[in-house]
C-alpha positions as CSV (number, residue, x, y, z in Angstrom):
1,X,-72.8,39.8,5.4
2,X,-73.1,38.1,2.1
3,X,-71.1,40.8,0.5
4,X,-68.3,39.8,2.9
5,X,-68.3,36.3,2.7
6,X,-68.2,36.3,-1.2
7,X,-64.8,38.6,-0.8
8,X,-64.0,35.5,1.9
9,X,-64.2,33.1,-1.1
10,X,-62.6,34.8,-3.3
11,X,-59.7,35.4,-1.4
12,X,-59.4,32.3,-0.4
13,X,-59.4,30.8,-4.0
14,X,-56.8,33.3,-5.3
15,X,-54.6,32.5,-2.3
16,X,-55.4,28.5,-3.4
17,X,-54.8,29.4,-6.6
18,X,-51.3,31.2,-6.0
19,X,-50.5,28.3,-4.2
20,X,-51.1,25.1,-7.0
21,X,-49.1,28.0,-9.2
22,X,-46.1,27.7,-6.9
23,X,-46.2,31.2,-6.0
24,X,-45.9,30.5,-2.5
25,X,-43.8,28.2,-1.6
26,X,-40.9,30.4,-0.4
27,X,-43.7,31.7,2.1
28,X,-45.6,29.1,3.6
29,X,-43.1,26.6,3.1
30,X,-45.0,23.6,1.7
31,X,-43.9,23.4,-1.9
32,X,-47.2,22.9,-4.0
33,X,-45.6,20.9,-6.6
34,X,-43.0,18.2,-4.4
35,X,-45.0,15.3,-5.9
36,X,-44.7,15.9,-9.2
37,X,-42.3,14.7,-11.3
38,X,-40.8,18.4,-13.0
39,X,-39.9,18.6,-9.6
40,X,-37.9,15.5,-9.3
41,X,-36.3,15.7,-12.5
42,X,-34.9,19.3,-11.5
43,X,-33.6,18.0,-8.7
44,X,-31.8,14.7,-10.0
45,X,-28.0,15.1,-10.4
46,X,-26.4,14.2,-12.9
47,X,-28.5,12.3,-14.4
48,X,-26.6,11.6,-17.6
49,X,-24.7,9.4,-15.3
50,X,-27.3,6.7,-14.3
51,X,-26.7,3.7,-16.4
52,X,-28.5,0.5,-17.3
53,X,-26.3,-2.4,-15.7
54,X,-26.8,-6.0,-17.6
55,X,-26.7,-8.4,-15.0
56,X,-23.5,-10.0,-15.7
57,X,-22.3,-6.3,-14.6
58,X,-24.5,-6.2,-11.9
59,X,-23.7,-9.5,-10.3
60,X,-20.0,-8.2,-10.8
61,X,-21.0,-4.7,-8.1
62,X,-21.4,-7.6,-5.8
63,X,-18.3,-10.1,-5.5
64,X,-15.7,-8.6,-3.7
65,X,-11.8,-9.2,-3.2
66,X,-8.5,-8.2,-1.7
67,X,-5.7,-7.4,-4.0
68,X,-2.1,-6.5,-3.5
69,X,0.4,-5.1,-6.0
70,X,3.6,-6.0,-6.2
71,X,6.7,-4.4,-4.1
72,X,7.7,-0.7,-4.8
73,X,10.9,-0.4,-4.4
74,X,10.7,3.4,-4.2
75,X,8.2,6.2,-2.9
76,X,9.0,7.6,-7.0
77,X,7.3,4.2,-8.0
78,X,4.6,4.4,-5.1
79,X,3.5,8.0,-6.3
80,X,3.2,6.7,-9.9
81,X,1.3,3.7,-8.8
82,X,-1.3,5.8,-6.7
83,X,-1.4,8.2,-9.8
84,X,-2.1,5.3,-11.9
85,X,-5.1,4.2,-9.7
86,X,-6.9,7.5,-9.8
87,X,-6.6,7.8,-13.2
88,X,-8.0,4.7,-13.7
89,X,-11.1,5.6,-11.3
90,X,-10.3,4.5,-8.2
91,X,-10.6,7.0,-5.0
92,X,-7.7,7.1,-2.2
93,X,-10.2,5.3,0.0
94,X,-10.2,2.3,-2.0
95,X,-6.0,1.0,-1.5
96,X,-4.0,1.2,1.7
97,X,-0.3,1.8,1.3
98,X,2.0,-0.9,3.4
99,X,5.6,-0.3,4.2
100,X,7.9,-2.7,4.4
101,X,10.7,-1.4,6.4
102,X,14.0,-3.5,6.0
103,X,16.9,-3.6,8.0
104,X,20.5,-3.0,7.0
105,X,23.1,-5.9,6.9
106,X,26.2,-5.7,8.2
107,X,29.0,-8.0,8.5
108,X,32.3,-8.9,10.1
109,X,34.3,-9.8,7.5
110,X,38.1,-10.4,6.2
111,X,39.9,-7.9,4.1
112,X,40.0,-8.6,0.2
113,X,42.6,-11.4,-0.2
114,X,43.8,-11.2,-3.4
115,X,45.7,-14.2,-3.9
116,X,45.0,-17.7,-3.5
117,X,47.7,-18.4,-1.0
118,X,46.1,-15.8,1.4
119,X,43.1,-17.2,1.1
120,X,44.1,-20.9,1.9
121,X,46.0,-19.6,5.2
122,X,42.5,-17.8,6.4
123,X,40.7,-20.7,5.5
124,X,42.9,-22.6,7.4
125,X,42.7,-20.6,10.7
126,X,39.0,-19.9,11.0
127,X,38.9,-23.7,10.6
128,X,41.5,-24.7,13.4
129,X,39.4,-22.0,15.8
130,X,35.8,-23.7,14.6
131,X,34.8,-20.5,13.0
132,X,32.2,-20.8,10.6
133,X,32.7,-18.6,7.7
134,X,31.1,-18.4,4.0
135,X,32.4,-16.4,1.0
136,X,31.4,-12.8,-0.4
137,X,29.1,-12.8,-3.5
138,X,27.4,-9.7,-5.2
139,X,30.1,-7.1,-4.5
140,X,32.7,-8.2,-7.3
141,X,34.7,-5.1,-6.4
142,X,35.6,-7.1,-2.5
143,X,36.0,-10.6,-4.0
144,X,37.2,-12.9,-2.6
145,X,36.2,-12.4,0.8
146,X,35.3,-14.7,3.9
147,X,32.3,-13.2,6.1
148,X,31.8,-14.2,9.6
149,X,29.0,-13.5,10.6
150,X,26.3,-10.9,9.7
151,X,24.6,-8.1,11.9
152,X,21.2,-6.4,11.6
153,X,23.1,-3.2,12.4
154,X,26.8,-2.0,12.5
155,X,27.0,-1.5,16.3
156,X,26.4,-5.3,16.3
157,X,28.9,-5.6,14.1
158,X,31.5,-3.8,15.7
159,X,30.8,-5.8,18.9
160,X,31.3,-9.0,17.2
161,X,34.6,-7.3,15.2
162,X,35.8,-6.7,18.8
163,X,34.8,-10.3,20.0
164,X,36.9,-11.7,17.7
165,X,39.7,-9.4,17.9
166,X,40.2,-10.1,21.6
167,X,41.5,-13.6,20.2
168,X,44.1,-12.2,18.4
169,X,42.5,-12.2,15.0
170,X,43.4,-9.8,12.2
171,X,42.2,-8.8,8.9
172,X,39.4,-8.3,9.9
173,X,36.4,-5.3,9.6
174,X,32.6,-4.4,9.9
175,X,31.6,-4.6,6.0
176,X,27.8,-3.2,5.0
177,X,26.1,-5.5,2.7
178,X,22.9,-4.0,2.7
179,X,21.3,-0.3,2.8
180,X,18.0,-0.1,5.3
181,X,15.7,0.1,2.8
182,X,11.9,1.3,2.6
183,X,9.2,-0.7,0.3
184,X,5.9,-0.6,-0.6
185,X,2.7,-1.9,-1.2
186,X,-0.3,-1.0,-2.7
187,X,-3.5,-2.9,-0.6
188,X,-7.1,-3.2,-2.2
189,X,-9.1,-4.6,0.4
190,X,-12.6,-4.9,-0.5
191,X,-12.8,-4.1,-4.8
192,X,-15.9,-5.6,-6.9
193,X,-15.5,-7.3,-10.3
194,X,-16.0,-4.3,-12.4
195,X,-12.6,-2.4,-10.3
196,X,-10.7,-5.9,-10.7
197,X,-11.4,-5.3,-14.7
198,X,-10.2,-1.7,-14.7
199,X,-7.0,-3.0,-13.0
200,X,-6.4,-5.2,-15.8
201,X,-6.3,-2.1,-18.0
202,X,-2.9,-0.6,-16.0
203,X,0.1,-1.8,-18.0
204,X,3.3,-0.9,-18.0
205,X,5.1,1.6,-15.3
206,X,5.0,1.4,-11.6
207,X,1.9,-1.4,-11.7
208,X,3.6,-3.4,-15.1
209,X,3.9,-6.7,-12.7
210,X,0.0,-6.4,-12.2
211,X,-1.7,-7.2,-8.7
212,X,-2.6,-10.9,-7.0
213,X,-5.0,-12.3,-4.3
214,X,-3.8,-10.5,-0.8
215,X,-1.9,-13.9,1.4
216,X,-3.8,-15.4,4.0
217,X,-2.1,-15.2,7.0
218,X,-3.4,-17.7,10.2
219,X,-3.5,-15.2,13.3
220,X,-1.5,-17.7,14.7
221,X,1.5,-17.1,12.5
222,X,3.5,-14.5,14.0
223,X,3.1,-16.2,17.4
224,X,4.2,-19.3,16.4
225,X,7.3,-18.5,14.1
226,X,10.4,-19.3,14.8
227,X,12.9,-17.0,16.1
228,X,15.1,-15.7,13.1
229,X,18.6,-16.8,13.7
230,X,21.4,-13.6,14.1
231,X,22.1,-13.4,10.7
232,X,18.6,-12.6,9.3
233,X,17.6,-9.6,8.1
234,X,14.6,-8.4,10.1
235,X,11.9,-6.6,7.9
236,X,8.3,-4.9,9.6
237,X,5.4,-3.9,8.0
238,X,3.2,-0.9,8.7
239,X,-0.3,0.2,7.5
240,X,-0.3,3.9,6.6
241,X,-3.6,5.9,5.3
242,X,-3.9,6.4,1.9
243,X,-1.3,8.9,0.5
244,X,-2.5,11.5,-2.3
245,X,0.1,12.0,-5.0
């Protein structure tokens, strides 16, 4: 009976012993070591990363702000702008892209009148009738010419060509002064002072005009704005996920 209970002990310390070793933690699955710090340090990643932050830096982590770049005038310009950002550090979870989706402009307008004489005589007319007109500018190419009245899209146009046309005026057509067009906007939301100062190091390219404090818009605004006369050029803006490059 002693005999046995001697081997009992002995066992028992071995299997104790085994265990403090960590040669059996893969069997009875309480790791002898977890406590100690080997064991944390092994399991630390990256631990070459961890930095000591001064506390200007660390007061920095905790202002935040919203920041907007200026308009990209091409989705060339906003995949060089996104491009930029990651390069710089930032993650496609930090920006939203906007779109700014404008409108074509169309217009009823005279033909080119190419002398001054002509020009007088339409003048003239559209005055007698109490039809407001102004002249052409940025298309050299169609100067001078009167426009009528401008359209957010050419069927509008054309119903306004025929409008007119039914009181027997001539020389007239529907004349495209604007392209619909697609913009964009780069959105930082919620960035801390150490992401405004890597902003200040992106010069030149899509982000060379730099970003500025996101508007504040009352939530009252859109409600409250006036209708846009007929010959405004209507413009939307969406939200879209971030887009990878």
């Amino acid at each position: 009976m002693l005999r046995a209970l001697v081997l009992l002990l002995l066992l028992l310390n071995g299997l104790f012993f085994s265990w403090t070793q960590g040669w059996l933690d893969a069997v009875i699955g309480i790791k002898a070591r977890s406590q100690h710090e080997p064991w944390r340090l092994n399991q630390q990643l990256h631990p070459e990363r961890v930095v000591l932050l001064e506390p200007q830096a660390a007061a920095a982590l905790q202002t935040r702000a919203c920041l907007e770049s200026a308009v990209l005038n091409s989705e060339a310009a906003l995949t060089e702008a996104q491009t930029a950002l990651q390069s710089a550090g930032f993650s496609a979870t930090d920006w939203q892209t906007q779109t700014l989706e404008h409108a074509g402009v169309w217009a009823v307008a005279s033909i080119r009148l190419p002398t001054k004489d002509f020009l007088a005589r339409k003048e003239e007319t559209y005055k007698k009738l109490k039809i407001s007109y102004e002249f052409l500018n940025g298309m050299p190419e169609e100067i001078p010419t009167l426009i009528l009245s401008r359209h957010d899209s050419e069927k509008a146009a054309a119903a306004a060509l025929n409008a007119l046309s039914q009181r027997a005026l001539k020389g007239l057509r529907v004349l495209q002064l604007q392209a619909p067009a697609k913009h964009y906007k780069l959105l930082l939301p919620q960035i801390n002072g150490l992401q405004q100062a890597k902003l200040n190091t992106l010069k030149g390219g899509a982000l060379s005009a730099g970003f500025k404090a996101c508007p504040v818009q009352p939530a009252a605004a859109s409600a409250s704005a006036p209708a846009s006369a007929a010959g405004s050029t209507p413009a939307s803006v969406t939200a879209s996920a971030p887009r990878k490059p």
